[in-house]
C-alpha positions in Angstrom: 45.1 32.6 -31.3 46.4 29.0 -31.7 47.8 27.3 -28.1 50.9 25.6 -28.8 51.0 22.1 -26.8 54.7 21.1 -26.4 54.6 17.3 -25.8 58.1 16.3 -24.5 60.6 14.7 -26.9 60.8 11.5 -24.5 57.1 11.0 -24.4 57.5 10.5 -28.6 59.9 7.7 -28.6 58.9 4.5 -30.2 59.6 2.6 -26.9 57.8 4.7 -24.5 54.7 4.6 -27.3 54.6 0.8 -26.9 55.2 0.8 -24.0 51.8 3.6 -23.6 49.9 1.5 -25.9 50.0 -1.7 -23.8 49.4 -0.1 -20.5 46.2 1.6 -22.0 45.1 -2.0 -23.2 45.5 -3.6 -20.3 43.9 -0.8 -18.0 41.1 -1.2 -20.8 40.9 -4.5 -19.8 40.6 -4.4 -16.2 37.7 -1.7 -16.8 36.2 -4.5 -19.0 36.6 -7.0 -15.5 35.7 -4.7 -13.3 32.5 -4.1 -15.2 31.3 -7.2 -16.7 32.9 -9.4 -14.1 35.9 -12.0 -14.3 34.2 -14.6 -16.8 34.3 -11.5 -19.6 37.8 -11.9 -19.8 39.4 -14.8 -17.9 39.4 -18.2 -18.4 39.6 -18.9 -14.9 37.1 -21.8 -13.6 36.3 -23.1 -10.0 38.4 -26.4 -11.2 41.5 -23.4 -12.0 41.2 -21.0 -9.5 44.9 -20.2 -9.7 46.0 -18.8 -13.1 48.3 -16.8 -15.3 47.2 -13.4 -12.7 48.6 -15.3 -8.9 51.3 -17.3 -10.9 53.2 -13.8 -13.0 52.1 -10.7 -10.3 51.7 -12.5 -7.1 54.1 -14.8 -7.0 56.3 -14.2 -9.2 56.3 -10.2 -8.2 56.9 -10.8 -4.9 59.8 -12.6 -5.5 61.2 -10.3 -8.1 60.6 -7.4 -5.5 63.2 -9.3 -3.2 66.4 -7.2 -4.1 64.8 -4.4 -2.1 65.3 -5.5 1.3 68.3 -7.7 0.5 70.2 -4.3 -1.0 68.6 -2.5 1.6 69.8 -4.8 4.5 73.9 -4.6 3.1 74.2 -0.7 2.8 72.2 -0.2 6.1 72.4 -3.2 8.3 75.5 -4.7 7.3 77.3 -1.0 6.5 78.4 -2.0 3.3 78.4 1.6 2.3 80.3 1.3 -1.1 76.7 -0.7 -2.2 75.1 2.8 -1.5 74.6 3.4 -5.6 72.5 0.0 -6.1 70.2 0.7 -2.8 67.6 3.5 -4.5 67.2 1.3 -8.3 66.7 -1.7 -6.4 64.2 0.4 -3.6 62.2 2.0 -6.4 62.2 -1.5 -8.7 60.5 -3.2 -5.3 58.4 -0.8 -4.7 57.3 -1.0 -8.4 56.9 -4.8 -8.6 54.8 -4.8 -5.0 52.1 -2.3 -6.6 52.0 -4.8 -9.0 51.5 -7.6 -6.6 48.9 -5.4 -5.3 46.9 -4.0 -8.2 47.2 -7.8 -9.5 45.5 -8.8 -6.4 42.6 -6.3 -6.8 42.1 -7.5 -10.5 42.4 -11.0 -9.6 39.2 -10.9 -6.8 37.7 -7.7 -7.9 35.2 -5.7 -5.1 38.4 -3.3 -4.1 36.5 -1.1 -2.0 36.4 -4.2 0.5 39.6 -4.6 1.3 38.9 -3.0 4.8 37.1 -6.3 5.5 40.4 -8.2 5.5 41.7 -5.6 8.3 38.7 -5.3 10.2 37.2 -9.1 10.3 40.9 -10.9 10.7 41.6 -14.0 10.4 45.1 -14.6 12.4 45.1 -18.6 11.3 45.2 -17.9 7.6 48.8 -17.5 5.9 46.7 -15.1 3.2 45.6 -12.8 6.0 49.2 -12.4 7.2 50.7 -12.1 3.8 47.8 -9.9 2.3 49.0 -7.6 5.9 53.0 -7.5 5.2 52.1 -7.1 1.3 50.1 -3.8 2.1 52.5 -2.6 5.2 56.3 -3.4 2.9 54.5 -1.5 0.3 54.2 1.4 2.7 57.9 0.6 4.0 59.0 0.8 0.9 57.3 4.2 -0.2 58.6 5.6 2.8 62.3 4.0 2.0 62.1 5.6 -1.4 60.3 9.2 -0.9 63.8 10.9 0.5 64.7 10.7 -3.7 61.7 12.4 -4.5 62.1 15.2 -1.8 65.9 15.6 -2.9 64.8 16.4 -6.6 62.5 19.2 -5.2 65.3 20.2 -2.7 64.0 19.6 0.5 66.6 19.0 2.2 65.4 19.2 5.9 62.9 16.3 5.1 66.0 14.1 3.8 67.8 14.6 6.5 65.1 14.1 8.8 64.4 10.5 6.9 67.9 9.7 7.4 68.2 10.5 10.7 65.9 9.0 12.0 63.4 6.8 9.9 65.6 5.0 7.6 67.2 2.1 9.6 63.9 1.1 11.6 62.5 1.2 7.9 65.1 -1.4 6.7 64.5 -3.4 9.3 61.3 -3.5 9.4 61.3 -4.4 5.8 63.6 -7.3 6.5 61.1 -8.5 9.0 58.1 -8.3 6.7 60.1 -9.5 3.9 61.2 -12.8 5.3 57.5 -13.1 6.8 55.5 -13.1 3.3 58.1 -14.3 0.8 58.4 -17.3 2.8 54.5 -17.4 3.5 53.6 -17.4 0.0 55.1 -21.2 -0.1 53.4 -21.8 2.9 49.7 -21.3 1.1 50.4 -24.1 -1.0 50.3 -26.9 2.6 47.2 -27.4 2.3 47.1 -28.7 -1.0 49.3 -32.3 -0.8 47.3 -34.0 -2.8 46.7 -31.8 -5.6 50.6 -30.0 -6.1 52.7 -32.4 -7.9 54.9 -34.1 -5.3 58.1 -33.0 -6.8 57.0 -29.3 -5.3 55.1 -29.9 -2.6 56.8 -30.2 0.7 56.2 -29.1 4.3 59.6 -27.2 4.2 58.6 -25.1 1.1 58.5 -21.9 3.6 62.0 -22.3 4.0 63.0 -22.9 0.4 61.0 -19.6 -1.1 62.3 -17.6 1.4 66.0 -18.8 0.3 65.0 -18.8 -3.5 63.7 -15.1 -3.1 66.9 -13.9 -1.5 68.6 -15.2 -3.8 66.7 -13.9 -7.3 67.4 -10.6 -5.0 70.7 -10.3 -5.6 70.3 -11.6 -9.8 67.2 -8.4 -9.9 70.5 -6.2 -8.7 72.4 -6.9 -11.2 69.6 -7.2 -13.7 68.4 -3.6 -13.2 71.8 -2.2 -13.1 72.8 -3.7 -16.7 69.3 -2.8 -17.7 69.2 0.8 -16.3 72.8 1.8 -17.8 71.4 0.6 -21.5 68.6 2.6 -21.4 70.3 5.5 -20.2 73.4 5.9 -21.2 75.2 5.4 -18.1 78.1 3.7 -17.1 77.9 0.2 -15.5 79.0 0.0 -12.2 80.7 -3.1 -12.9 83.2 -3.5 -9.9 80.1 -3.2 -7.7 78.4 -5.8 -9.6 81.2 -8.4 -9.7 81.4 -8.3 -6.0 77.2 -8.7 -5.7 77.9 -11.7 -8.0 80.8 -13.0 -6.1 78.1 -14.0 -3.6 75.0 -15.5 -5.3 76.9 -18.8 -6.1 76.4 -19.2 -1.7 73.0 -18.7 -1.5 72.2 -20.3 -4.8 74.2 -23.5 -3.7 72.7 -23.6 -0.3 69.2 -23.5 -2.2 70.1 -26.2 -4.3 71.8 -28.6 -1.2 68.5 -28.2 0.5 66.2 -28.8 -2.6 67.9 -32.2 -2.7 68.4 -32.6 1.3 64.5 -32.3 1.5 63.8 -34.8 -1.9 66.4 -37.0 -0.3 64.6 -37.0 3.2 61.5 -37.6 2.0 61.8 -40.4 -0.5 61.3 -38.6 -4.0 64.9 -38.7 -5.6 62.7 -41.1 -7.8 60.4 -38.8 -8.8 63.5 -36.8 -10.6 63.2 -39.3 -14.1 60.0 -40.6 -13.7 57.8 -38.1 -13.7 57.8 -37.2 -17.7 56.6 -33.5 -18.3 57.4 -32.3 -14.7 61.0 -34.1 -14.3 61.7 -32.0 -17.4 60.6 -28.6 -15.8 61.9 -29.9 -12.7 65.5 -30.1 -14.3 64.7 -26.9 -16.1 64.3 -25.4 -13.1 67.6 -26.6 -11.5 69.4 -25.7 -14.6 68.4 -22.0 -14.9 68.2 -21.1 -11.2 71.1 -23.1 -9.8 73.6 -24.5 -12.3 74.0 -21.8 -15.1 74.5 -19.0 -12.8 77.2 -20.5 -10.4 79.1 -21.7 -13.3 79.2 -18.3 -14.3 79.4 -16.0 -10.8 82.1 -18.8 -9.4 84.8 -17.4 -12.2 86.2 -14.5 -11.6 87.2 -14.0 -15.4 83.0 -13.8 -15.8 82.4 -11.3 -13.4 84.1 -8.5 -14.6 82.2 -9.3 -17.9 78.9 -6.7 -18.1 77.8 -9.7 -20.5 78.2 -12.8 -18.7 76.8 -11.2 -15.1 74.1 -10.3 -17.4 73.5 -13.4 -18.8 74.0 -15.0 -15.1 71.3 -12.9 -13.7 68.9 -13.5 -16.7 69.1 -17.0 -16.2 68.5 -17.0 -11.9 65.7 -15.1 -12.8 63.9 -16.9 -15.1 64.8 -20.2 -13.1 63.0 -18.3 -10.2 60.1 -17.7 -12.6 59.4 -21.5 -13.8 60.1 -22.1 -9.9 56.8 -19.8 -9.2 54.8 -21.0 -12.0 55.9 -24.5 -11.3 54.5 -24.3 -7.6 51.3 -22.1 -8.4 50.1 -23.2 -12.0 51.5 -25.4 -13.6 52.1 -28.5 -11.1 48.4 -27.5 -9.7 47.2 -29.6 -12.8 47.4 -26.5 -15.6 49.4 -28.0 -17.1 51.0 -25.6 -20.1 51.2 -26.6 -23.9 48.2 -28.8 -24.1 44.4 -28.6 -24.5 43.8 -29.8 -21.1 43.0 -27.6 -17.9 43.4 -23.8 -18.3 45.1 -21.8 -20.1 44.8 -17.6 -20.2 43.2 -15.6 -22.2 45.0 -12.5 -24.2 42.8 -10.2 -22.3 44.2 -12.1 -18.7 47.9 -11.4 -19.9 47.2 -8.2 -21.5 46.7 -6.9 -17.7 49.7 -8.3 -16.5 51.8 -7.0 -19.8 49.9 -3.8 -19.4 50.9 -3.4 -15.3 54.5 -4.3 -16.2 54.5 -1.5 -19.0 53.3 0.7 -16.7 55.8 0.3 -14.1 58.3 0.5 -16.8 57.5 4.2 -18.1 57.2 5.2 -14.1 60.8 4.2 -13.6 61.4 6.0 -16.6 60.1 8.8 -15.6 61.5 8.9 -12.4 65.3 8.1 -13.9 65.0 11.2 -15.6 63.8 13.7 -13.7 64.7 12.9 -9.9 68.0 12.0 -8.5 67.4 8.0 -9.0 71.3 7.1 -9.5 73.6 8.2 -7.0 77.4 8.8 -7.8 79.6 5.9 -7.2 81.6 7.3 -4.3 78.9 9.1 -2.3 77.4 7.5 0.6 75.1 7.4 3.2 76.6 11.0 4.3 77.0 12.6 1.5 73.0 11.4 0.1 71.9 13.7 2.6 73.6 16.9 0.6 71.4 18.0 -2.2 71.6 16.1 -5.7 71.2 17.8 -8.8 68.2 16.6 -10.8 68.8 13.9 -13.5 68.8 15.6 -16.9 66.0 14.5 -19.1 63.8 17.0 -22.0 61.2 18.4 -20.5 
């Protein structure tokens, strides 16, 4: 008697097999750190510490992961409810990009099963201690923010409302709070190195200007994952929700850009802007992709009704806010890119990121197709509490 294996007709598509293919290589290279330690497969050196790992998951994933608690702070705090449809993509894409901060983490200084050290023997002066703290606990909040989805698609409808009765707005806010506590720490690890970031990044007030950079990017990742999210499965864009997130990033953006010259201003580095070769170039870069392009485009209303140009708007805030993170943790450290000099990461380094940010890819996947991920444009807070039915997918 043969046994028939019915492997399901999504699992067999060429995307989701690459995108299989490069999570099993980079979960074969983490095996390969974990057991032959970080010199098998990084180019990492006590002179580069920092690398490809803390610039891409940790910092950069962090600040990715900010449209969770700004989304999450307008439907809930601010009782926007007509935002309700972006709140659960943008919960479930934070959540994703914070396991990645967090298995990233693990990879990047190895011995896992002593993590309980940092909680037990704690070091309340250290800004890694307290973000290493909010990183763990938002990733909790977050899980918790998101799990009402997953008891929907099995119908239990008593745990739902229960959530959102009680548990969801001290959630938010409590996200909020950690939020603004670690996205603006992450900036402040980087103090205590004045004499080795280039002085074009380094500033006592860099707290402040992540914090206002990640809330920002928060509101691009929206509208990113939105455009992204009705490609890949057929549904409509939510378009006159999206024109009205855009409406507002030219505000934030342009407040990020008058203090990023108030503080070069203040302390006497306008100089520095053309006469610092390689890094006035990324520096302008920078201040092109993150600042200029997108409120040229989110400032006309003509754009925003476009699904193309909010696209394009959101593309380019994010990968300003990218070069921004890589800027401050790599690249103005001294490692420096497109040369021979200083370090520069192996394959097997960026296989693991490629292979963690494959991986989070087929989970939302997943989760798109078989639990109730996308909300109808005009339910609410009230009406998610009434059963949805289960996003269609092959099983």
């Amino acid at each position: 008697m043969k046994i028939k294996i019915r492997v399901p007709d999504w699992l067999l598509s060429p995307n989701v097999m690459v995108l299989i293919g490069l999570t099993l290589l980079g979960f074969v290279a983490a095996l390969i750190r974990f057991s032959k330690g970080i010199s098998a497969i990084s180019n990492l050196t006590d002179a580069y510490p920092w690398g490809f790992w803390i610039s891409f998951d940790i910092y950069t994933g962090v600040a990715l992961g900010a449209g969770a608690f700004t989304m999450a702070a307008v439907v809930y705090i601010f009782d926007l409810k007509k935002y309700t449809p972006l709140v659960r993509p943008s919960v479930l894409t934070g959540f994703l990009g914070y396991a990645m901060v967090a298995v990233g983490l693990l990879v990047d200084l190895g011995r896992p099963e002593n993590i309980w050290h940092m909680i037990v023997y704690q070091n309340h002066t250290s800004f890694l201690f307290e973000i290493g703290i909010c990183v763990m606990t938002y990733l909790t909040v977050l899980l918790l923010e998101f799990i009402p989805v997953i008891f929907e698609g099995f119908n239990l409808n008593g745990l739902v409302h229960f959530f959102h009765k009680w548990l969801t707005l001290p959630l938010v806010i409590l996200g909020v709070v950690l939020s603004t506590l670690h996205q603006s720490s992450l900036g402040s690890l980087t103090l205590i190195m004045p004499e080795k970031l280039h002085a074009l990044w380094w500033t006592p007030f860099i707290p402040i200007l992540f914090f206002v950079s990640a809330m920002t990017v928060g509101l691009s990742m929206v509208i990113f994952e939105s455009e992204m999210s009705s490609r890949a499965f057929n549904r409509s864009i939510e378009i006159h929700l999206l024109k009205d997130v855009a409406k507002w990033i030219p505000y934030p953006t342009g407040l990020y850009l008058l203090l990023r010259f108030a503080q070069l201003t203040y302390e006497g580095k306008l100089g520095l802007l053309f006469t610092s070769g390689y890094f006035s170039f990324l520096f302008w870069v920078e201040i092109l992709l993150f600042g200029i392009i997108p409120i040229a485009i989110f400032s006309q209303k003509k754009l925003r009704v476009s699904p193309d140009w909010v696209l394009y708007g959101s593309v380019s805030a994010v990968l300003g806010l990218v070069l921004n993170r890589f800027d401050v943790s790599w690249i103005a450290l001294g490692g420096r890119i497109f040369t021979t000099e200083g370090y520069v990461p192996s394959i097997l380094e960026v296989s693991i990121s490629v292979g963690m940010v494959a991986a989070s890819l087929l989970a939302f996947r997943y989760i798109a197709l078989h639990f109730p991920l996308f909300v109808e444009e005009d339910h609410h807070i009230e009406t998610a509490l009434q059963p949805h039915p289960v996003a269609q997918g092959s099983d």
